[in-house]
LUMTORBA-899238 format. One record per residue (C-alpha): residue in three letters; x negated, y negated, z. Coordinates in steps of 0.001 Angstrom, whole numbers, plus 500000, padded with zeros to 6 digits. Each point is the difference from the previous one (the first is absolute). Layout:
<pts>
ALAXYZ ...
</pts>
This chain:
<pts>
UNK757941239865352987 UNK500779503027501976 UNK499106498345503372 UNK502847497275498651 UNK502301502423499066 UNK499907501673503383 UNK500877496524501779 UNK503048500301497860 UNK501180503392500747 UNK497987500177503233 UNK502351501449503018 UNK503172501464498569 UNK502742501435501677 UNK501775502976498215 UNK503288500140499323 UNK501117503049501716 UNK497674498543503600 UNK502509496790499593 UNK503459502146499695 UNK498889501739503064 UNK498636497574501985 UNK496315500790500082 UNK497337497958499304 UNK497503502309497541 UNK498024497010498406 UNK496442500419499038 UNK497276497807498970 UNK497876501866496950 UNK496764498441499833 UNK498986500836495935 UNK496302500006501454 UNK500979503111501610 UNK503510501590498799 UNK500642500710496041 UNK496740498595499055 UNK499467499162496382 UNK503689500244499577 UNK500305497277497068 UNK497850502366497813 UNK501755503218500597 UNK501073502140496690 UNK501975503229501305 UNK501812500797503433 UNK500698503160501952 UNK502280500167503166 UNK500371502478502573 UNK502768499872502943 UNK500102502286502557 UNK502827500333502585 UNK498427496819502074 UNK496974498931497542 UNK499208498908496531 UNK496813500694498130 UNK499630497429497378 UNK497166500722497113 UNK498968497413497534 UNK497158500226497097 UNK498290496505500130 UNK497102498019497931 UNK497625498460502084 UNK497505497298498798 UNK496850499788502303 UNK496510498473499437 UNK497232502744498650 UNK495854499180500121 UNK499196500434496537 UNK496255499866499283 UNK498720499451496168 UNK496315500035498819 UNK498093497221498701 UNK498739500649496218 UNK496271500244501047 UNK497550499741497153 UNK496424500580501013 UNK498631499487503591 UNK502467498449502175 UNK499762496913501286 UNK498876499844503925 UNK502994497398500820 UNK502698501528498249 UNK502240503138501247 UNK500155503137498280 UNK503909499883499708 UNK502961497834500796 UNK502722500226502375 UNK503539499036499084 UNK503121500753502368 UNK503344500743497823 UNK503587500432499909 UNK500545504085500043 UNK503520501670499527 UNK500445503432501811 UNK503121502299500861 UNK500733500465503739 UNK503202502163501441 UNK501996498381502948 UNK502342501872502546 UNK501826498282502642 UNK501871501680502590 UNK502583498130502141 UNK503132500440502338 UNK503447500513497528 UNK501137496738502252 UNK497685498259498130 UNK500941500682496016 UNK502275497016498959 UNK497535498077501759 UNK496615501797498336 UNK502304499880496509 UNK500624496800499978 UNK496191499371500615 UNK498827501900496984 UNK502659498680498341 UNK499002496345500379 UNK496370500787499008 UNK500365502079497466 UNK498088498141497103 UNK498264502300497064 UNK502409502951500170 UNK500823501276497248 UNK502233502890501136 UNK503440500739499851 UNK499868503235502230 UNK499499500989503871 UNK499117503699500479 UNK501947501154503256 UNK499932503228501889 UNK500651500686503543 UNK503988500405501949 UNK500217496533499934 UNK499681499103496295 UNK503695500886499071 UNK500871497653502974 UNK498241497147499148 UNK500145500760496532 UNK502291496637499223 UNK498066497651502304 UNK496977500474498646 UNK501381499790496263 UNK501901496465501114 UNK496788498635501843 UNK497450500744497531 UNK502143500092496716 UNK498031503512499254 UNK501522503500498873 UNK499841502419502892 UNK498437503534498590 UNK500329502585502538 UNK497840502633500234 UNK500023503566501314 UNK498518499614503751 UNK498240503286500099 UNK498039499344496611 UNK499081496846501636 UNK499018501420502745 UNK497827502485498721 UNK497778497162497685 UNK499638497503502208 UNK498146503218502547 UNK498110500751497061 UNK499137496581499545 UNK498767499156503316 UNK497889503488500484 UNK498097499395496397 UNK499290496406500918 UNK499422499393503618 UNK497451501901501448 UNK501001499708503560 UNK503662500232499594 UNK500781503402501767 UNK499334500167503524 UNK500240502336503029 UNK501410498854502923 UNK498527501783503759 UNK501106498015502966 UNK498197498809502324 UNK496742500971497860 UNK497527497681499353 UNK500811498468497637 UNK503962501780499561 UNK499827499107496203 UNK497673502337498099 UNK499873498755496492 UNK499627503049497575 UNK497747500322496463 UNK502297499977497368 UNK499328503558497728 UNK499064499062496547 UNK502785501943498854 UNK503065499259502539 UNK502470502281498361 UNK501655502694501522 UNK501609498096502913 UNK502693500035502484 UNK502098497642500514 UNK502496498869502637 UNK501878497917499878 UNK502465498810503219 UNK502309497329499129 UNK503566500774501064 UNK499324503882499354 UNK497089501565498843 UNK498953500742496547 UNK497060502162499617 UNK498263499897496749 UNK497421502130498411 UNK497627497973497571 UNK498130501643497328 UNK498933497153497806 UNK500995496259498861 UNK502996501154498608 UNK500730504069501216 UNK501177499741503588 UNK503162501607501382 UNK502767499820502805 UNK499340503301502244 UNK501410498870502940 UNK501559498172502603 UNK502166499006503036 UNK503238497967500795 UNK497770499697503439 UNK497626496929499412 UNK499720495770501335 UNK504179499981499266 UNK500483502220502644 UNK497618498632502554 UNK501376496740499373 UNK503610501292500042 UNK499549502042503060 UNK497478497253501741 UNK502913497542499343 UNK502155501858501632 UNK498351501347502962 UNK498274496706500918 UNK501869497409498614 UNK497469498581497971 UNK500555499231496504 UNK496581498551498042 UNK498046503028499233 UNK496545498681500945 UNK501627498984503463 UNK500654503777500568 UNK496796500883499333 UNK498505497647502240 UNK502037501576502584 UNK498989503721499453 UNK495985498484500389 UNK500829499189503460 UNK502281503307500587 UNK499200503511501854 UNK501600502360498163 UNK499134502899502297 UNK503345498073502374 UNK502402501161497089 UNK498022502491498494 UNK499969503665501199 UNK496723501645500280 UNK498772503352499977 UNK498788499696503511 UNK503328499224501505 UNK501042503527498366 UNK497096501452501299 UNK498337498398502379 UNK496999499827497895 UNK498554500983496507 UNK502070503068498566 UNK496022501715499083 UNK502174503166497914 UNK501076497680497162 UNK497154497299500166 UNK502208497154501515 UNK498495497784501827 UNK501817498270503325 UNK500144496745498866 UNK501772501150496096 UNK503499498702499663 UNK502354502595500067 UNK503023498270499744 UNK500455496350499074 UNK502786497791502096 UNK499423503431502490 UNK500261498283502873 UNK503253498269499555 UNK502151502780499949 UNK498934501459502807 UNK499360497332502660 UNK502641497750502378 UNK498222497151499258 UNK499890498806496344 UNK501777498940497361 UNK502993501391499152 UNK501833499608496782 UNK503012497149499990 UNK502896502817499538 UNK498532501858502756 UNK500285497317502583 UNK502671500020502868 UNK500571498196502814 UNK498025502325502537 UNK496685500410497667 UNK497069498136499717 UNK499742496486497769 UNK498345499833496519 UNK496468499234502390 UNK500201501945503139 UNK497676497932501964 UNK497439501378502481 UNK498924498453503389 UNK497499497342498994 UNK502828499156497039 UNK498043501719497483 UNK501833501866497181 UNK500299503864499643 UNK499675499892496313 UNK499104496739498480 UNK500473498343496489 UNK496032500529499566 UNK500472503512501561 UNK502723501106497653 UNK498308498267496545 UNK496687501447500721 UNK502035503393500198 UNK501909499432496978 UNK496782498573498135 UNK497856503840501367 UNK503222502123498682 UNK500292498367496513 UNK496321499668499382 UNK499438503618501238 UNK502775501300497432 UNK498021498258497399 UNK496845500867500553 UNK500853503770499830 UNK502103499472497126 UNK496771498498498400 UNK497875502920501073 UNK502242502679498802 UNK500224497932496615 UNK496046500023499975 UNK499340503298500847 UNK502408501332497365 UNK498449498224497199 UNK496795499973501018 UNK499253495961500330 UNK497163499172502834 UNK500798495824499079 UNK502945498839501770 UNK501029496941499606 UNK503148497718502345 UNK501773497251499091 UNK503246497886499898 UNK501522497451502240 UNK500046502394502915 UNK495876500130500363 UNK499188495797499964 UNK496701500167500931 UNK501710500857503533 UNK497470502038502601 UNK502387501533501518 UNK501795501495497183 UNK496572500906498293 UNK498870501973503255 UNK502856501714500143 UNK500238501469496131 UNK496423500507500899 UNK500342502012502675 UNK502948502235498515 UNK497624500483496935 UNK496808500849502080 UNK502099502563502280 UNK501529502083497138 UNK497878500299497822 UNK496915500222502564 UNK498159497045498827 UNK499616502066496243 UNK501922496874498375 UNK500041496214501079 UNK502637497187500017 UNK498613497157498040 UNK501665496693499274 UNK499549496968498013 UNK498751496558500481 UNK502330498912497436 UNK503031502748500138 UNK502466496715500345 UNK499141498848496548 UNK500253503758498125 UNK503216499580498632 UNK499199496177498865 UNK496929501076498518 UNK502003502811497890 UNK502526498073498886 UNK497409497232498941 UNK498050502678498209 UNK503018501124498151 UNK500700496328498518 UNK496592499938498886 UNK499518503339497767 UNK499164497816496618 UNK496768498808501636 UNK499359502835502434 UNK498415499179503225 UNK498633503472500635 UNK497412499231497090 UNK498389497396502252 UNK498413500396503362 UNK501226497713503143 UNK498757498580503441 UNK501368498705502460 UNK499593495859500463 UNK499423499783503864 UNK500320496334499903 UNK503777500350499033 UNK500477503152501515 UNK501229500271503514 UNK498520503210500957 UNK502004503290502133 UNK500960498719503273 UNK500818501560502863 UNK503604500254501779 UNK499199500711503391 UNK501594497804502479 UNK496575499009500968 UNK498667498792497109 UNK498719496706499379 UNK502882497197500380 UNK499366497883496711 UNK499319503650497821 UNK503156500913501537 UNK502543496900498946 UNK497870499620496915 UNK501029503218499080 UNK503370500715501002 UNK501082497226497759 UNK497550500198496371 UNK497426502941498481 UNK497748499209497515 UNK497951502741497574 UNK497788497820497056 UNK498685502387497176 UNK497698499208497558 UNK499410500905496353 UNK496471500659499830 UNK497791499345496286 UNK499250504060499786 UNK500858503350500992 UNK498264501027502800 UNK499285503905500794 UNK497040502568502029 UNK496729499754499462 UNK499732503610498352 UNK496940500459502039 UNK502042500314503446 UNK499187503233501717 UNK503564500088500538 UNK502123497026499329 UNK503122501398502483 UNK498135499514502939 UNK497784496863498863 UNK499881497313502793 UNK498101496449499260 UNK500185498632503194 UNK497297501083502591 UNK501936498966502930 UNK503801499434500810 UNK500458496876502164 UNK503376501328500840 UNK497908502802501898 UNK497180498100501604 UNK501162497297502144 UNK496738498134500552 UNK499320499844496753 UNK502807498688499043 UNK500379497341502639 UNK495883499216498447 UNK501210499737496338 UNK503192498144500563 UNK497794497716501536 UNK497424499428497660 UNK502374499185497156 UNK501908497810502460 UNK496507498397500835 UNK499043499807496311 UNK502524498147498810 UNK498210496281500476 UNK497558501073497545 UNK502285501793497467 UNK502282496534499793 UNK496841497612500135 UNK498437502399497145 UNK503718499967497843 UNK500012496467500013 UNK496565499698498857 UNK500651501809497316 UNK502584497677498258 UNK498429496800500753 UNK502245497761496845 UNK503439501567502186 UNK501852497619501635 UNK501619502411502269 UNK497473502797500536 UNK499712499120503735 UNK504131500068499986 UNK499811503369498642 UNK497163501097501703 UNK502218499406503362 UNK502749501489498761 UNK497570503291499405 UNK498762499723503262 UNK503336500019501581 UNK501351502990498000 UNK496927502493500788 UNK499895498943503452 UNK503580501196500302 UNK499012503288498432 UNK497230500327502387 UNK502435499565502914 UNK502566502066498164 UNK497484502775499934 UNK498883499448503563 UNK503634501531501411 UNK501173501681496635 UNK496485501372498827 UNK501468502931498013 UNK501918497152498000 UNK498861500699496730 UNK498729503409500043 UNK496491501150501882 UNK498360496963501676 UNK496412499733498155 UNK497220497375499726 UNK500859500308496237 UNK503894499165500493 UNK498980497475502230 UNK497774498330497004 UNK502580500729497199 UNK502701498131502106 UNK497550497044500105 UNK499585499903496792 UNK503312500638498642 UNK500988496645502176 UNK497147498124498719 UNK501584500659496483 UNK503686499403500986 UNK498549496162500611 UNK497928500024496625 UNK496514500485501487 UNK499188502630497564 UNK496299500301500447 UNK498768497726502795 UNK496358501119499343 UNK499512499318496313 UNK498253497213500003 UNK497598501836502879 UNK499872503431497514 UNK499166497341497209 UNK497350497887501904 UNK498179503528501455 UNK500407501770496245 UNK498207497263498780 UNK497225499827502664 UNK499748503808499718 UNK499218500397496672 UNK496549497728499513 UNK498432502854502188 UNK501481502818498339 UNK496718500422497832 UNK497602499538502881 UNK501418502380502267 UNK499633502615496916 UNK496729499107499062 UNK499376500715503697 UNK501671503364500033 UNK498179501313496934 UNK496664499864501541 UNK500879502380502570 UNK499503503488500306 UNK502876502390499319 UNK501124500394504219 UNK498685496426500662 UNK502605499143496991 UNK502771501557501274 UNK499947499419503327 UNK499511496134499095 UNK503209500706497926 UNK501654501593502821 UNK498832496738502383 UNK501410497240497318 UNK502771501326499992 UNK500667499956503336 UNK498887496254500320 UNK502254499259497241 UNK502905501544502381 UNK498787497470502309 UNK501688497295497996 UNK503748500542500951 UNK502178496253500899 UNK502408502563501873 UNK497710500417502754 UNK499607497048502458 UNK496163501149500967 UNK499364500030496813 UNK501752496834498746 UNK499241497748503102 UNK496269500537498625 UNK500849499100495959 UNK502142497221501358 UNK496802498569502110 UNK496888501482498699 UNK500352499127496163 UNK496394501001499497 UNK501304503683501113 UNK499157502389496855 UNK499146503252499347 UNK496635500854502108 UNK501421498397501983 UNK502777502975500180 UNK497456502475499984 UNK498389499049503008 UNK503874499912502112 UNK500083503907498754 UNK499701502377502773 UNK496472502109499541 UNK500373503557499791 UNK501251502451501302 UNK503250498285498971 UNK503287500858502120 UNK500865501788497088 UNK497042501491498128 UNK500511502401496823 UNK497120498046498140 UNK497228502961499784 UNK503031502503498467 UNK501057497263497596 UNK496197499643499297 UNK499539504572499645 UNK503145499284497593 UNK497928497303497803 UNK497356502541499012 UNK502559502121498526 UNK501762499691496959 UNK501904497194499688 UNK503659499069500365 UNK502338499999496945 UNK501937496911500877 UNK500291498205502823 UNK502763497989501732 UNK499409496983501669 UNK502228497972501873 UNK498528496601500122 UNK500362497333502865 UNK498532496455500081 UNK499398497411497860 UNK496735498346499485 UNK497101501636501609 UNK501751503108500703 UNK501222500710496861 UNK496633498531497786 UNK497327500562502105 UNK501220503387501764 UNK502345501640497949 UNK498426499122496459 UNK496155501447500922 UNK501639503009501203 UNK502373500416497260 UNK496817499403497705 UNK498375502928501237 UNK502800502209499674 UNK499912499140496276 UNK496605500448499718 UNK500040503908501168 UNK503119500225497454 UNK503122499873502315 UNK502669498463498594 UNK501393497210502238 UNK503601498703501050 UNK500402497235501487 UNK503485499198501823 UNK501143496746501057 UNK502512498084501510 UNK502893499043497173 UNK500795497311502682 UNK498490498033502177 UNK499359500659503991 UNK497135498083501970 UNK496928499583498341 UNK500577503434498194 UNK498699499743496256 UNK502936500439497321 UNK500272502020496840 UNK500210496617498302 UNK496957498776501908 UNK498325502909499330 UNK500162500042496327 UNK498593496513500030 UNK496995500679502181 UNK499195503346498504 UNK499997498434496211 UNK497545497283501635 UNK497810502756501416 UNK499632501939496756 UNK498711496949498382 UNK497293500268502314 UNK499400503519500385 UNK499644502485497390 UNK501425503149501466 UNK503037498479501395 UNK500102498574496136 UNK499816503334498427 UNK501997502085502314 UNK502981497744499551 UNK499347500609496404 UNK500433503613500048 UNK502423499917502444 UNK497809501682502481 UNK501180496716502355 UNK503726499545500559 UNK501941497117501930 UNK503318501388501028 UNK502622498158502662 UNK500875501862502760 UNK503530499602500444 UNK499893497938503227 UNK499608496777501574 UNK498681501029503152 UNK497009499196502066 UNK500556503893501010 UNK500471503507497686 UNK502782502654499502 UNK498840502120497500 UNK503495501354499931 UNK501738496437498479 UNK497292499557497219 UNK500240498702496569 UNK500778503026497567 UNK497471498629496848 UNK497407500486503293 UNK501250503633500334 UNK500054500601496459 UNK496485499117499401 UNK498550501966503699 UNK501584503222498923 UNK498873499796495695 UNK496153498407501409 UNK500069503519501890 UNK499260497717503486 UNK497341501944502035 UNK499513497293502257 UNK501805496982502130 UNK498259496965501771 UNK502299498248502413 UNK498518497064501416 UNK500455497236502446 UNK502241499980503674 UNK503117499695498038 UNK499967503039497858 UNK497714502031501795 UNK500436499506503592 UNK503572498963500653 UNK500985502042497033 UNK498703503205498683 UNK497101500694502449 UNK501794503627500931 UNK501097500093496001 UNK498899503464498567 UNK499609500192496209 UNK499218502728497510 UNK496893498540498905 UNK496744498149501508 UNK500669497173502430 UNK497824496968501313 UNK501941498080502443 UNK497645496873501305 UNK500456496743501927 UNK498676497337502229 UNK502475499967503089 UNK500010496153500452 UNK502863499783503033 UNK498013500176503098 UNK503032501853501875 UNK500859503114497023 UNK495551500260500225 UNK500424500532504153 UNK502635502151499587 UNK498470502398497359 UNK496543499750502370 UNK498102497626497708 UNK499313495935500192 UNK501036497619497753 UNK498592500685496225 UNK499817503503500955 UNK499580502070496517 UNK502069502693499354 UNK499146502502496703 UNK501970502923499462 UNK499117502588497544 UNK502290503010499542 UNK500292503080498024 UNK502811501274498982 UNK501179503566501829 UNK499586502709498098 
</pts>
């Protein structure tokens, strides 16, 4: 219906392009712009002196993996499955924001207006200059009551907003670094804060809390006057067209230095040679320049005294890279004298003067990093276009308050920070000039820190940064890109009675091969480049097509296989001696690790060799001395007392999670540790679910006695984790998990499997015990750490004292 609906309103011309002759019409696929429009409830609108934010609160019904267990009475029968797998209608909550040229409104308007199906609102929240001016357009197109709200308040919630909910949102920005974006941890408490904002002046705001914050500052000098002044000095009169001039400029032509004072550094006061002493210097005291219109007479020099060669004396990009230096230099130390005088060390920029522009970034950074001696530093926003939106959203939304919840960011519908720079890619660059997208979803639960974080504020899960390692990003981009075959032949497989699984499948494949290119020249797009971003995008594009769990019939099949040996391989443990036992323990569950679809050594094998089972595993394992080898402390720790509770984040299905988590799990029990076991709430790869779990465990118990008994003193708990990641962040987990850690008095954490302990959380330091283990199953990551393929890695730490 949408698609059809498009057709009809398709490419429109505005009114105001018509009266003056200019043709701004624009197609809006509803694949890609104002998605799920017909089921929005509640709008927010932003506009800015050239762009509007729009912000709508949407339903969105996708396809969920549900699994439901069998009522088993007695043995179970060898043909039939332990549970059943159904795939249902799910309704969830997802924010929009949409930012687009002003040019564009009546068109955009008259989109949402024609597709606007289940609304049930009669009011627009608007903030921003532009609100009162549009105020009876948008009231005419859309028949809704324009609400205007105060734009600082906005302001202020939608930063809060984005720093509680997106972990990479603030950013530093070092040119010419590799990489030039530096993605910061977001504190668990973000309050106090500076921030700046440059719109036509400068506000600067101190923030206390949600709701305490307060005006301290400011400046009529901000973007007005750089576009005023640009405009006039150059001619030019689009905003981002002057700043594409001042990237190419010199300002040291116009500028004044120090040295051509001094003829060098002046050493007495600390100034450098190359520090600008007086901006626009130069033009006052050469012959050849520019000289103002009233000045000009008959016998002096044109606007653009030309050289020999015909080259300018002071160009346009000469004069707005000047202009951009002085302004961003008065701000800068305008924002350090703010800091310093109320004590903030988090600064934060924003407004329609920053843009995710390089050149305007490097030079705030530069002011900041001079005066204040690199004590403070600039940091900006992935999102800082969509603050005020955000706000005013927020503020229309109070009755069912969205602060309650915790968000991420949908990187299917999201289009990611892109870069400015002249140079940039040419498709990122038209894409974006013309439409911004930011997707937010509602997630089931609140997520928070594991309390057992040796210090949450400086918590990273990623091991490495692709943004900072070019080969190994150029490796992983081309693995997924490489992958992909298998990941549509495998989605389609999974919904064998769908008529158009291999349409959709297609359509997946076409959407996160974009992202990979995307991320090939814009890899800072959505925050730090990781193996586990990489993964979540996949799978957040395999659900935007309704493949919600492509290996469920897989997870069901091994499950199944799994547990008719579960008995055996404890029978077999029990007649060992105590070390025999546990390193046995140790070695199943390191074959069970084995067992992971989201390796291609590793599933080229289970797709060929169906025979391939767990001795099978065992004998792939590397023999000790592993590449990572704690096993003889972990072994010194076993003959002590035992562990209160233990935390164990689980990975596989089937033999991983039966025959090698299970037996060790058993024997934690049986020395009187209380175990936690913490599993995916969703699904990713092959990775067991909480659902799953529950089913399997309840099967096991049957079977084993203390499993049985330890469930029934609650010795044995299943809790979700939060996430629906083949990876960890044990700072975005669910809060019933950190509840329970911190009242179990949790004196131990097992991490296991590539995902969670080797891309994530291998440098993770925790108050408590730690095993980190895995079988590295890429032959490439084994090279690189100075192992083979199946390498073993097992980490035991204490914590410091």
């Amino acid at each position: 219906m949408a698609a059809d609906r498009t057709k009809a309103v398709g490419a429109v011309r505005t009114s105001r392009s018509a009266r003056d002759g200019l043709d701004k019409s624009i197609t809006l696929p509803p694949d890609e712009i104002f998605r799920n429009l017909e089921n929005a409830k509640s709008f927010a609108i932003d506009i800015g002196g050239s762009l509007t934010k729009l912000a709508y609160y949407s339903t969105v019904q996708h396809k969920v993996a549900k699994v439901r267990s069998f009522d088993h009475y007695g043995k179970v029968p060898d043909d039939e499955p332990l549970y059943e797998i159904s795939v249902q209608e799910e309704i969830t909550a997802r924010l929009h924001f949409v930012k687009f040229e002003n040019a564009y409104i009546e068109t955009c308007l008259d989109f949402i207006k024609a597709h606007l199906v289940n609304t049930e609102t009669k009011v627009i929240k608007a903030t921003g200059g532009g609100a009162h001016k549009f105020k009876n357009l948008i009231e005419k197109k859309l028949g809704l009551k324009v609400d205007k709200e105060d734009e600082m308040t906005c302001l202020i919630k939608g930063c809060n907003f984005v720093l509680r909910n997106i972990p990479h949102e603030a950013f530093v920005y070092v040119k010419h670094a590799e990489p030039e974006f530096r993605f910061q941890t977001t504190h668990p408490d973000i309050f106090p804060y500076l921030l700046v904002n440059i719109g036509s002046g400068v506000s600067i705001v101190r923030v206390e809390s949600e709701d305490q914050f307060e005006r301290i500052g400011g400046s009529s000098i901000g973007g007005g006057t750089f576009w005023g002044l640009g405009a006039l000095l150059t001619k030019t009169k689009r905003f981002d067209e002057l700043l594409q001039l001042a990237s190419k400029g010199q300002h040291t032509n116009v500028d004044m230095l120090v040295r051509d004072i001094y003829g060098g550094a002046y050493e007495s006061f600390g100034l450098t040679g190359d520090l600008i002493a007086s901006s626009f210097g130069k033009s006052a005291t050469t012959d050849k320049g520019f000289v103002p219109e009233d000045w000009r007479i008959a016998n002096v020099v044109p606007l653009f005294k030309k050289r020999s060669g015909d080259n300018p004396e002071f160009t346009k990009e000469d004069m707005a890279k000047s202009l951009l230096h002085m302004i961003s230099n008065d701000i800068g130390q305008l924002a350090c004298l703010y800091a310093k005088l109320h004590n903030l060390s988090r600064v934060y920029f924003g407004g329609f003067f920053i843009r995710g522009h390089p050149v305007t970034m490097h030079t705030i950074t530069y002011s900041i990093n001079y005066f204040t001696k690199g004590e403070v530093q600039a940091l900006f926003l992935r999102h800082e276009g969509y603050l005020g939106a955000i706000g005013a959203f927020l503020k229309g939304a109070e009755e069912d308050n969205p602060n309650q919840y915790s968000w991420g960011e949908n990187y299917a519908g999201s289009s990611g920070l892109m870069n400015s720079s002249p140079d940039v890619h040419p498709l990122q660059r038209t894409r974006s000039g013309t439409f911004d997208m930011l997707e937010m979803d509602r997630l089931e639960r609140q997520l928070v820190n594991l309390p057992l974080l040796l210090d949450a504020s400086s918590y990273v899960p990623d091991t490495v940064d692709l943004t900072e390692d070019a080969m190994a990003r150029e490796y992983w981009l081309s693995c997924f890109e490489d992958a992909l075959d298998g990941v549509v032949k495998r989605a389609v497989a999974s919904q064998p009675q769908s008529l158009d699984a291999a349409e959709r499948a297609e359509k997946f494949r076409q959407k996160y091969r974009h992202k990979l290119q995307t991320l090939r020249h814009q890899p800072f797009a959505y925050g730090s480049l990781t193996v586990r971003s990489l993964l979540d995008t996949r799978e957040h594009c395999l659900n935007e097509f309704n493949f919600p769990d492509p290996y469920s019939k897989v997870k069901q099949r091994e499950n199944d296989i799994a547990l008719k040996h579960f008995q055996k391989v404890v029978q077999a443990l029990e007649s060992l001696s105590m070390e025999e036992r546990q390193f046995a323990l140790v070695k199943g569950l390191l074959a069970g690790n084995v067992f992971d679809w989201g390796a291609k050594a590793v599933s080229d094998v289970l797709e060929t060799n169906s025979a391939f089972g767990f001795e099978e595993a065992k004998k792939r394992l590397q023999a000790r001395p592993w590449l990572v080898d704690a096993y003889n402390d972990w072994l010194e720790r076993l003959k002590g007392p035992p562990h209160k509770c233990a935390l164990f984040f689980v990975d596989n299905s089937g033999i991983d999670i039966i025959l090698g988590v299970f037996p060790f799990v058993r024997e934690l029990l049986s020395k009187g540790t209380e175990v936690i076991l913490a599993s995916n709430s969703g699904p990713a790869l092959n990775d067991v679910t909480c659902s799953e779990l529950a089913i399997v465990t309840e099967r096991i118990a049957a079977m084993d006695s203390v499993i049985r008994k330890a469930l029934e003193e609650d010795k044995l708990l299943l809790v979700q984790s939060g996430s629906s990641s083949p990876c960890l962040d044990l700072s975005r987990l669910d809060k019933g998990l950190a509840t329970v850690v911190w009242e179990r008095k949790t004196d131990l954490v097992i991490i296991e499997g590539m995902g969670r302990a080797i891309h994530t959380n291998y440098y993770a330091a925790l108050r408590c015990e730690s095993l980190k283990l895995a079988v590295i199953k890429n032959a490439w990551l084994a090279e690189r750490l100075g192992g083979r393929i199946f390498s073993v890695v097992f980490k035991y730490e204490m914590p410091p004292k």
